[in-house]
C-alpha positions as CSV (number, residue, x, y, z in Angstrom):
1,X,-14.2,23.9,-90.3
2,X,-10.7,25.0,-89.7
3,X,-9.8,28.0,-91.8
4,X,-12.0,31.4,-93.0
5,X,-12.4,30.3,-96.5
6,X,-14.1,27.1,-95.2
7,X,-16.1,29.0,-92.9
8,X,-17.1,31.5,-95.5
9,X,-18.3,28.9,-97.3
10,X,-20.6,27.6,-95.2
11,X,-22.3,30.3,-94.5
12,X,-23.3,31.0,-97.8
13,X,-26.8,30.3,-96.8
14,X,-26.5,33.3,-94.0
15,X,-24.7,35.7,-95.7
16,X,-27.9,35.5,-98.8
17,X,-29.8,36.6,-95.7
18,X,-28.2,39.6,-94.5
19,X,-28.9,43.3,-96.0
20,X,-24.9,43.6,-96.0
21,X,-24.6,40.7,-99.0
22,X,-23.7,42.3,-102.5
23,X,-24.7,45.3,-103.7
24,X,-28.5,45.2,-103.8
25,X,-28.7,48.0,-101.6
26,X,-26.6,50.0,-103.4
27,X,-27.8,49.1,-106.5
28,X,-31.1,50.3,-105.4
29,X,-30.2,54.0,-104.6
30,X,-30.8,56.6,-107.4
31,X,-28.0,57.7,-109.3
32,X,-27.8,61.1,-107.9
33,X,-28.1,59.6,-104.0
34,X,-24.8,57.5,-104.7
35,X,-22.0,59.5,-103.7
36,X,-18.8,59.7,-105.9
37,X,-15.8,57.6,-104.5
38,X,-13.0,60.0,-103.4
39,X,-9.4,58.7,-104.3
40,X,-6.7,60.1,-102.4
41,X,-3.6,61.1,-104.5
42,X,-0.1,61.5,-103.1
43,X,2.2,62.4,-104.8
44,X,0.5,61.4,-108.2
45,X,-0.1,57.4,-107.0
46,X,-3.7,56.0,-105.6
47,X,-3.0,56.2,-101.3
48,X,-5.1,53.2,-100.1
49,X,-6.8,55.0,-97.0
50,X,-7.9,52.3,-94.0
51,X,-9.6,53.9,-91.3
52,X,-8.3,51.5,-88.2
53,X,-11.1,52.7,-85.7
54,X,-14.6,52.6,-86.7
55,X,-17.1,50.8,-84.3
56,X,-20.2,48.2,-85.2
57,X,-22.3,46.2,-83.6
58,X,-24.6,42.2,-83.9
59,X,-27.9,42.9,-82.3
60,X,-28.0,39.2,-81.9
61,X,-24.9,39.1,-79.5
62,X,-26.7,42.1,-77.8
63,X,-30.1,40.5,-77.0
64,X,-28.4,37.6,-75.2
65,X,-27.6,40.5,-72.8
66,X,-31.1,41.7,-72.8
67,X,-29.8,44.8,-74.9
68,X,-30.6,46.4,-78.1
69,X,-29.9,49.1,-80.8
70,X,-30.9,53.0,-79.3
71,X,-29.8,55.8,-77.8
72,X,-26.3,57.8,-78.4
73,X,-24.3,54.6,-76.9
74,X,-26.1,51.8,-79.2
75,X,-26.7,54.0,-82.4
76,X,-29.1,52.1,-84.7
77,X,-25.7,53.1,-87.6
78,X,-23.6,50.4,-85.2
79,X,-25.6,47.4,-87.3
80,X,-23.7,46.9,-90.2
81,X,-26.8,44.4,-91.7
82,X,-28.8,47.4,-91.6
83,X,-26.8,50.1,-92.4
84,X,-23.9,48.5,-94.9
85,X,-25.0,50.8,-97.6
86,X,-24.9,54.3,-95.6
87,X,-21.6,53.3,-94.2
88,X,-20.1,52.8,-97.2
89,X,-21.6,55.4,-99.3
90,X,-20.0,57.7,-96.1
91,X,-16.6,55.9,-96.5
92,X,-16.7,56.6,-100.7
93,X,-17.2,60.8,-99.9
94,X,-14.6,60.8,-97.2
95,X,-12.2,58.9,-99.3
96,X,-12.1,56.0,-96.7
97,X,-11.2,52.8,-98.8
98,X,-11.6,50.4,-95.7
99,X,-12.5,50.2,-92.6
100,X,-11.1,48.3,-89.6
101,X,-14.1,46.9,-87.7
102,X,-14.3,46.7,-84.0
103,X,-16.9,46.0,-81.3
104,X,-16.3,48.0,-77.9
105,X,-16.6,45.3,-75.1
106,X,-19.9,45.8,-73.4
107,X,-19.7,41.8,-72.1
108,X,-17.0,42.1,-69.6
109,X,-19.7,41.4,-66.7
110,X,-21.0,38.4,-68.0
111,X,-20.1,35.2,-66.6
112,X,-18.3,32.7,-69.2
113,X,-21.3,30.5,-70.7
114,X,-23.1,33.7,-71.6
115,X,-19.3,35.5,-72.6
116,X,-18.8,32.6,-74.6
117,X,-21.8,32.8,-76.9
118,X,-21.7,36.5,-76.9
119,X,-18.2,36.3,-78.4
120,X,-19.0,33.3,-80.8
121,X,-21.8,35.0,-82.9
122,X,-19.9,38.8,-83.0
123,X,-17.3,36.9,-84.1
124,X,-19.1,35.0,-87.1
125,X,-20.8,37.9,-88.1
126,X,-17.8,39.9,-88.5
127,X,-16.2,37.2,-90.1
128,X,-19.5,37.2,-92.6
129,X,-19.8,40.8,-93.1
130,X,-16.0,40.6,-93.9
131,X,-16.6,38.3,-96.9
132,X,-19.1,39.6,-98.2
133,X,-16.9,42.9,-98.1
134,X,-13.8,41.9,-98.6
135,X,-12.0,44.7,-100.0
136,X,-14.1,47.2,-98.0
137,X,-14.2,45.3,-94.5
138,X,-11.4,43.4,-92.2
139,X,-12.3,43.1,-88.2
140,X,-10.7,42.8,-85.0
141,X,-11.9,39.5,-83.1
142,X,-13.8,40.2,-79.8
143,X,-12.9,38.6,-76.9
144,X,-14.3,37.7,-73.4
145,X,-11.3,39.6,-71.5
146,X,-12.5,39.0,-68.2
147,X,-11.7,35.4,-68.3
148,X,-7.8,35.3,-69.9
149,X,-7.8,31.6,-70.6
150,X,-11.1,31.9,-73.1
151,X,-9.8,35.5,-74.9
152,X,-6.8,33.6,-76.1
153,X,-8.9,30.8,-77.3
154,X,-11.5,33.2,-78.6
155,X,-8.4,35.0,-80.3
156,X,-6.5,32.3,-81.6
157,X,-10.2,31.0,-82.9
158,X,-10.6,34.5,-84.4
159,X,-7.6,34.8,-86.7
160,X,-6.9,31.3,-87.7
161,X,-10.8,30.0,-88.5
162,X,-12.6,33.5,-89.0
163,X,-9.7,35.5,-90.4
164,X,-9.7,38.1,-88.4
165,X,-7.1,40.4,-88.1
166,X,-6.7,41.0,-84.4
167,X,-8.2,42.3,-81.3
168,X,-10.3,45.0,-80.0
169,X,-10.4,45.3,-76.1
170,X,-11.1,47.8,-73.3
171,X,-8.8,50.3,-71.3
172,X,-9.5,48.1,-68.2
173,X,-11.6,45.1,-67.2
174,X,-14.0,45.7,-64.5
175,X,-11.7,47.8,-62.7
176,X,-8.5,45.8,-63.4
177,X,-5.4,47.2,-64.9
178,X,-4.8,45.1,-68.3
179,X,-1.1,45.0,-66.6
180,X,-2.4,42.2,-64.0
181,X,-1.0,39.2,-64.3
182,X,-4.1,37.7,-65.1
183,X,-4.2,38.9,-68.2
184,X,-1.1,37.2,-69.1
185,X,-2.4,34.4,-71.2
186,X,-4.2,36.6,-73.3
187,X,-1.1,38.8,-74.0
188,X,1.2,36.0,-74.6
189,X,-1.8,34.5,-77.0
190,X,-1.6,37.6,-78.9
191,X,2.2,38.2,-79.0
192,X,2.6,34.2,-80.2
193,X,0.3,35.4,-83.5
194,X,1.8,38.6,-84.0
195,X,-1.1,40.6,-84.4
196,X,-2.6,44.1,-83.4
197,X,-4.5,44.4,-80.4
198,X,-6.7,48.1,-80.8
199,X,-7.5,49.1,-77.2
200,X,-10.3,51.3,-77.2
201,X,-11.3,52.7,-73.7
202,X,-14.1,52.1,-71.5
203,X,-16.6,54.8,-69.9
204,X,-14.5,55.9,-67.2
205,X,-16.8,58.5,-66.6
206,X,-19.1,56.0,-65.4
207,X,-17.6,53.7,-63.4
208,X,-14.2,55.5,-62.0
209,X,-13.7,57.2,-58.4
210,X,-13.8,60.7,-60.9
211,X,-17.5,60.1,-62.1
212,X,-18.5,62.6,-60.4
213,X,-16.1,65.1,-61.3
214,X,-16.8,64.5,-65.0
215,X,-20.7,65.7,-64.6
216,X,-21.5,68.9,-65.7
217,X,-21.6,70.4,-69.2
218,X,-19.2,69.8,-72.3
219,X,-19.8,65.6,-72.4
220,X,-15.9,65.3,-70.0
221,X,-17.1,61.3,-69.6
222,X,-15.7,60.9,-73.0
223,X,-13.6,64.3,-74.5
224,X,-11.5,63.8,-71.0
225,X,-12.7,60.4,-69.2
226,X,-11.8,58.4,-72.5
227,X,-8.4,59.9,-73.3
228,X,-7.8,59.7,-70.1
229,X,-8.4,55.7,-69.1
230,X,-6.1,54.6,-72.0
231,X,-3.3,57.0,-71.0
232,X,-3.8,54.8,-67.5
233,X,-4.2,51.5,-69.6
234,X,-0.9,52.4,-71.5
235,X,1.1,53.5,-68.8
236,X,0.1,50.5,-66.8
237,X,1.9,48.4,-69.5
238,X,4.7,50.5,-69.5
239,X,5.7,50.5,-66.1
240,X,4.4,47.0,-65.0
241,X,6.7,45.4,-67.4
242,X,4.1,44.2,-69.5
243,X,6.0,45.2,-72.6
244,X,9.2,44.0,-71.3
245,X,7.4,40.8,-70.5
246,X,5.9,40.4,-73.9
247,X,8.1,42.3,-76.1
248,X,6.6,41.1,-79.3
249,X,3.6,42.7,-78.5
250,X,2.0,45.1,-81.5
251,X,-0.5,47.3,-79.8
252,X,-2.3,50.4,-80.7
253,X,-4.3,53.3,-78.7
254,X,-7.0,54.7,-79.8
255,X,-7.5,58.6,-79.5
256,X,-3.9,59.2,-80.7
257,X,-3.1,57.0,-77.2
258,X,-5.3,59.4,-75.1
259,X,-3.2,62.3,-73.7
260,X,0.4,60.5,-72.6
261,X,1.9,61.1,-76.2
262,X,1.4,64.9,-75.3
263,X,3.1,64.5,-72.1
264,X,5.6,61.8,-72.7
265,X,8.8,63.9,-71.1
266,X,7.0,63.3,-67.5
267,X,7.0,59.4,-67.7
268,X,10.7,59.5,-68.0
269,X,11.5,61.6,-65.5
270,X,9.0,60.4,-62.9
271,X,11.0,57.5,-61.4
272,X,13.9,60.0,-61.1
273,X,12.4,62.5,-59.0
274,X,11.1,59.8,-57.0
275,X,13.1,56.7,-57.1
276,X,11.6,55.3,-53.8
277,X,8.4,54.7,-55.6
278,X,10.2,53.4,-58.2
279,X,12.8,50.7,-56.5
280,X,14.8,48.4,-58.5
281,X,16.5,50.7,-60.8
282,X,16.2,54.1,-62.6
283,X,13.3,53.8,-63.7
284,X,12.4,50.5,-61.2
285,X,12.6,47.3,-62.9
286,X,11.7,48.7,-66.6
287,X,14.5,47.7,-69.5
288,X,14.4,50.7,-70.9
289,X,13.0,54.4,-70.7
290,X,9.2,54.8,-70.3
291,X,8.8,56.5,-73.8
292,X,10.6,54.0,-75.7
293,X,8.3,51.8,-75.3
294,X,5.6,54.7,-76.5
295,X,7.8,54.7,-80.0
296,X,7.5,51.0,-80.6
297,X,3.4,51.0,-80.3
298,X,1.2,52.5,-82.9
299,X,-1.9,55.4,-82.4
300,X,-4.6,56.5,-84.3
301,X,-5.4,60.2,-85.8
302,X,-8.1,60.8,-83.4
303,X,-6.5,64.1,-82.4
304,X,-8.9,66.6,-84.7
305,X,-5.7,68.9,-85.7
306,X,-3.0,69.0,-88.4
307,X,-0.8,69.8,-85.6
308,X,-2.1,67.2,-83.1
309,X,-0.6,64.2,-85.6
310,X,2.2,66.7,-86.5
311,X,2.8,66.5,-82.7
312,X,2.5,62.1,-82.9
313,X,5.1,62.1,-85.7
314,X,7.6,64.3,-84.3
315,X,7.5,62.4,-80.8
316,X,7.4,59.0,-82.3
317,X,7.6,58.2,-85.9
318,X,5.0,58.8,-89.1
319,X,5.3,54.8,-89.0
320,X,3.6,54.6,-85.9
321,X,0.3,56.4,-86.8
322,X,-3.0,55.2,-88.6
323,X,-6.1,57.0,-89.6
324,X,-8.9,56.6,-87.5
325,X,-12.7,57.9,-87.8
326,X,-14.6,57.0,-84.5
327,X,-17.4,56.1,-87.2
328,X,-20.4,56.2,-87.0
329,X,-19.7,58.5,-84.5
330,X,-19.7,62.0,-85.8
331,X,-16.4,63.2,-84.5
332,X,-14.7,64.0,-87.8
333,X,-15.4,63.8,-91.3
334,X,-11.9,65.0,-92.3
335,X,-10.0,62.2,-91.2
336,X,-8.0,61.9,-94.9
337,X,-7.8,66.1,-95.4
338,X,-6.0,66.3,-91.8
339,X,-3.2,63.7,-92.8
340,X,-3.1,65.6,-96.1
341,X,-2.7,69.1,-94.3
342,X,-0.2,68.0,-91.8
343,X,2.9,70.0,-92.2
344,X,6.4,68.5,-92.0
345,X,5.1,64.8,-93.0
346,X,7.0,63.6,-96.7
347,X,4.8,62.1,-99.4
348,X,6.1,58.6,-97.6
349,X,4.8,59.9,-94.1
350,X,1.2,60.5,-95.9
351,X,1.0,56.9,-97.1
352,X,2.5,55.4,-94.4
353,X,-0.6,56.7,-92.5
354,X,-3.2,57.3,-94.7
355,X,-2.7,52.9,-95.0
356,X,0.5,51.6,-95.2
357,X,1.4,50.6,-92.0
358,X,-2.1,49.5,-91.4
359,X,-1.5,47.4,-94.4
360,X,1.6,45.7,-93.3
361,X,0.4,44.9,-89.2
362,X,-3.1,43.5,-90.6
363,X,-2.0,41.8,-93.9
364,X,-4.0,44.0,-96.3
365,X,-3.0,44.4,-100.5
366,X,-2.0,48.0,-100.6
């Protein structure tokens, strides 16, 4: 097999097997439990609305780490075999038309026989569900990021044999900055197919020198320690030259790029005020101003207000942004309304994020 559609095709077999084939499930809901498809209008055309962060998970992959479906980290919604028709009954009332689907890395302890396998069946799976789906579903590939060499493979595997449309990674890989050098190979893999790499952070909460000052009430492992590793993971490829390295690189972060969109005035002046942290030039060896690289990567809606992706547009472009839901995880169920309710964005802005320029980096029909 060396291409999706031959892959596809041989898993006919599988796919009969899985709840998430057809419409039977559907099918099989009453009338009045089917909820009506929104469409989203803009200035009296169909908007195609894909939603470019919504999670899932194989069980199958899991088990090889001993783990399975439970609890608020692993909700049983994650498995799309056993869920497909809730999830897209969901995306119908919120007007979503497809999703993006992404696994968040739980593997990057495992050593590389166990990685391997792990990334092999999430892979296939997606690649099934996606067929089965195919103008509902498209997937970022998984990858084993902890060893560089195999992620590209595993990359280059996922786009050209599975048809995948990119990759889904962490903030950080057991502690390291996705700046190291090691990482190279997995960068210049991704730069060489041109495709978007989502980077979805880790639980910083949990395994960060701040854990502890993240306990306590109001859940601050995720509304702050999330935000705040890929701020670190994005700034770490700013200023370690990873962009200037790889300048071909398409990436987006999740959470509206965690808080250094809000802030971006600081990166540029930080090397100034302090240039002997910063040596080789003003702002030490970068090739251009921190937040120009910040206008040539792309963020999610994540950011819960009209004036939060208000805010993203006026620092960096209504080109740069994408609707994102978090699903299944009940953050928002607005997602579509916010974009609409945005002031300042032109009818173009709207459709440029409800799913045009998710369209155009992931090779979608709008």
């Amino acid at each position: 097999m060396t291409n999706r559609r031959e892959f596809i095709g041989s898993t006919a077999g599988t796919l009969a097997g899985l709840a998430f084939v057809g419409c039977d499930l559907l099918a099989s809901r009453s009338a009045g439990a089917q909820a009506q498809r929104r469409e989203t209008i803009v200035s009296g055309r169909r908007a195609k609305v894909i939603d470019v962060h919504a999670h899932c998970a194989v069980p199958e992959a899991m088990a090889l780490m001993g783990l399975k479906l439970g609890g608020p980290a692993f909700r049983p919604d994650l498995h799309l075999a056993g869920a497909v028709a809730e999830r897209i009954a969901t995306m119908d009332a919120q007007g979503v038309d497809m999703q993006v689907l992404s696994i968040n890395p739980y593997w990057y302890k495992q050593e590389r026989d166990v990685a391997e396998k792990i990334i092999q069946l999430q892979n296939e799976k997606l690649a099934e569900a996606c067929g089965a789906h195919p103008d509902r579903f498209v997937a970022f590939a998984s990858v084993a990021l902890q060893h560089p060499d195999l992620a590209a493979r595993q990359l280059d595997e996922g786009v050209k044999k599975y048809g995948l449309r990119g990759a889904a990674i962490g903030g950080s890989v057991n502690g390291m900055e996705l700046s190291d050098p090691k990482f190279h190979p997995f960068w210049a893999k991704a730069e060489q197919l041109g495709i978007l790499v989502f980077i979805h952070p880790q639980n910083v909460g949990a395994t960060t020198d701040i854990a502890g000052r993240l306990k306590g009430n109001g859940n601050l492992g995720n509304v702050i320690g999330y935000p705040l590793e890929t701020t670190i993971a994005l700034s770490h490829l700013i200023f370690e030259g990873t962009l200037d390295r790889f300048p071909g690189l398409k990436i987006c972060g999740a959470h509206g790029g965690g808080f250094l969109p809000s802030y971006a005035g600081r990166s540029d002046v930080g090397c100034p005020t302090r240039p002997d942290l910063c040596p080789g030039g003003t702002h030490g060896p970068l090739k251009k101003k921190p937040t120009d690289y910040l206008a040539q990567m792309y963020y999610d809606t994540m950011v819960f207000t009209p004036e939060g992706v208000r805010h993203l547009a006026a620092e960096f472009g209504a080109n740069q942004l994408m609707v994102g839901t978090d699903y299944p995880f009940p953050w928002t169920k607005t997602a579509v309304d916010m974009v609409l309710n945005t002031p300042g964005l032109s009818d173009l802005d709207r459709i440029a994020i409800l799913g045009g320029t998710a369209a155009k980096l992931l090779g979608i029909k709008a």
